[in-house]
N, C-alpha and C positions, 0 to 999 in steps of 0.2 A: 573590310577585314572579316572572315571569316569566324564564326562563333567556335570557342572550342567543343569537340563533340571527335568521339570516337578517341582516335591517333593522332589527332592534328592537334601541334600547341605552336599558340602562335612565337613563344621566343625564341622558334627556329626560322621565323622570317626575314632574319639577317643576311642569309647567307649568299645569296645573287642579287645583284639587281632586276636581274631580264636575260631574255635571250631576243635573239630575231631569227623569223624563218620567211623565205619571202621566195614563191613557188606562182609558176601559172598553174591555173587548176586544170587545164585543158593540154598540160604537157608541152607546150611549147616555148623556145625558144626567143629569148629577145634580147638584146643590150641595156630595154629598157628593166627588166629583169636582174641583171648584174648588179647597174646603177643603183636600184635601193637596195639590192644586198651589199653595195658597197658606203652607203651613204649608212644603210642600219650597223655593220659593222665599225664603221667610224665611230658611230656615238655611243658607242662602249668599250670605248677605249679606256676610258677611266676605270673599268673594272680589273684591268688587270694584262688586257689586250697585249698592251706595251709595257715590257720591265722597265727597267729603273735606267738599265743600260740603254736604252730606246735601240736598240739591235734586237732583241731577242724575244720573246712572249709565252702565251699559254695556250700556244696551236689553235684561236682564234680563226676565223677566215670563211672560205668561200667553199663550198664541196661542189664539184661541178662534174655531170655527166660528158668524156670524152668521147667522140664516137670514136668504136676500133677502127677504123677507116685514117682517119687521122695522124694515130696516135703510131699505128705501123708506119704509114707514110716517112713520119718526123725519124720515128726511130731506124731507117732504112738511109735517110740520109743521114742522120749522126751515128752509120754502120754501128748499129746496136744490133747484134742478134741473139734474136730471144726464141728457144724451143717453143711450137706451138702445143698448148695447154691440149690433156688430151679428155 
C-alpha cells in the first residue's frame, strides 16, 4: 500500500478491484490473445460485469481491432450501405 504523500489517500482504495489489459507488444494477432482476454474478463465478473438480471452489464468486454476489409465485406452481404467517410 502506498504511503500517503501528496493527493493520494488511501480510503479511496475501495473503489475497483482491477482492471485487465492483455495486448501483443509486437502488434499481432492470436486466438491465443482473445483466450486470456477472455479468461481475464471472466474473473471480474464479480465486479459488476454481470447485473443481477444475469442479461445485462457495465459494457465490460473485449475492444477489438476489425480490419475495414472485413467489416465492408459482412456489411455488403447484410446489404448495409454505408456512405464512404470522406
Amino acid at each position: 500500500m502506498l504511503r500517503h504523500a501528496g493527493l493520494y489517500d488511501a480510503r479511496y482504495e475501495h473503489d475497483a478491484c482491477g482492471i485487465g489489459f492483455v495486448a501483443d507488444a509486437g502488434g499481432r494477432a492470436s486466438r491465443g490473445i482473445v483466450d486470456a482476454a477472455l479468461a481475464a474478463l471472466h474473473r471480474v465478473r464479480h465486479r459488476g460485469a454481470v447485473a443481477a438480471d444475469h442479461r445485462s452489464g457495465d459494457g465490460a468486454g473485449l475492444l477489438l481491432s476489425i480490419p475495414q476489409s472485413f467489416l465492408c465485406d459482412w456489411m455488403q452481404r447484410a446489404a448495409i450501405n454505408v456512405e464512404p467517410a470522406v
